[in-house]
C-alpha positions in Angstrom: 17.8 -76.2 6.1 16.9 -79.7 4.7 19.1 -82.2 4.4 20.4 -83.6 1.0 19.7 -86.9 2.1 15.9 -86.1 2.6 15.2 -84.3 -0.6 16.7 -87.5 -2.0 14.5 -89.2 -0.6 11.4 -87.1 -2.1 12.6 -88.1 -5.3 11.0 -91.4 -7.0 13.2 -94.3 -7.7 14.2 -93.3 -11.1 15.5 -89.7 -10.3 16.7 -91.2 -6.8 19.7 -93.5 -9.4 19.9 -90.3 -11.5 21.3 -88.7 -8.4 23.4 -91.8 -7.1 24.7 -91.8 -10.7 26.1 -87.9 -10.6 27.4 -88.5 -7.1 29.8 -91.5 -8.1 30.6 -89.5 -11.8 31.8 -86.4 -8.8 33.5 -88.5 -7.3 35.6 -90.8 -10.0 36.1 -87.3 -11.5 37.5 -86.3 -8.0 39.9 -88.9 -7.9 41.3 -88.9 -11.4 42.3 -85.5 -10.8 43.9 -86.4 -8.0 45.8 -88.6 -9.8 46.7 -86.7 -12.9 50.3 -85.9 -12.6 52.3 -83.4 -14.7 53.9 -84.0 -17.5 57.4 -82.4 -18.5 57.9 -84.0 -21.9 57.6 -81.3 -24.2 60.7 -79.6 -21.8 62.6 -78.0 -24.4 60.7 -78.8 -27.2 61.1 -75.1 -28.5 64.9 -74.4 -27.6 65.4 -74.1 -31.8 63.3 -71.0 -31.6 65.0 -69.4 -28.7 67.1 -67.1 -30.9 64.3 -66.3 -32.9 61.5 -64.9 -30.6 61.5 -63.7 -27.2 59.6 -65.7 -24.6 56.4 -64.0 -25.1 56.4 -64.3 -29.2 57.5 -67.8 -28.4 54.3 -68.4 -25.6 52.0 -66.7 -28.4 53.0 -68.9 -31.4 53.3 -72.4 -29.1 49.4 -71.7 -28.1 48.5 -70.8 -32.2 50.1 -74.0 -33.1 48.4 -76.0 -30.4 45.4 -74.5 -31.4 46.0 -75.9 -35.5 47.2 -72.3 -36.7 49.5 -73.2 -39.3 53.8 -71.3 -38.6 54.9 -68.9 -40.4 
């Protein structure tokens, strides 16, 4: 099996930054997903419905509004 490192090396200059450019976009994508953190602000955010709809009407309408659907 070749090495990455060699077939790197095959490459002329111009596709060799091509590659060190994808490698550092992996990895600052790697480590901004390790950052991301979850966010519980919208906690509650549909409690005025909870008479209305059961929790799967509720799930089906919160994605249709997210998505630009306008309520009914």
């Amino acid at each position: 099996m070749i090495r990455v490192e060699d077939m790197i090396r095959e490459l002329p200059g111009e596709l060799q930054d091509e590659v060190r450019d994808f490698v550092q976009f992996l990895l600052d994508r790697r480590v901004r997903r390790k950052q991301a953190k979850l966010r519980l602000s919208w906690a509650g955010g549909l409690t005025e419905f909870r008479e209305q709809y059961t929790a799967l009407e509720l799930q089906k309408r919160a994605l249709g509004w997210w998505a630009g659907e306008v309520p009914r």
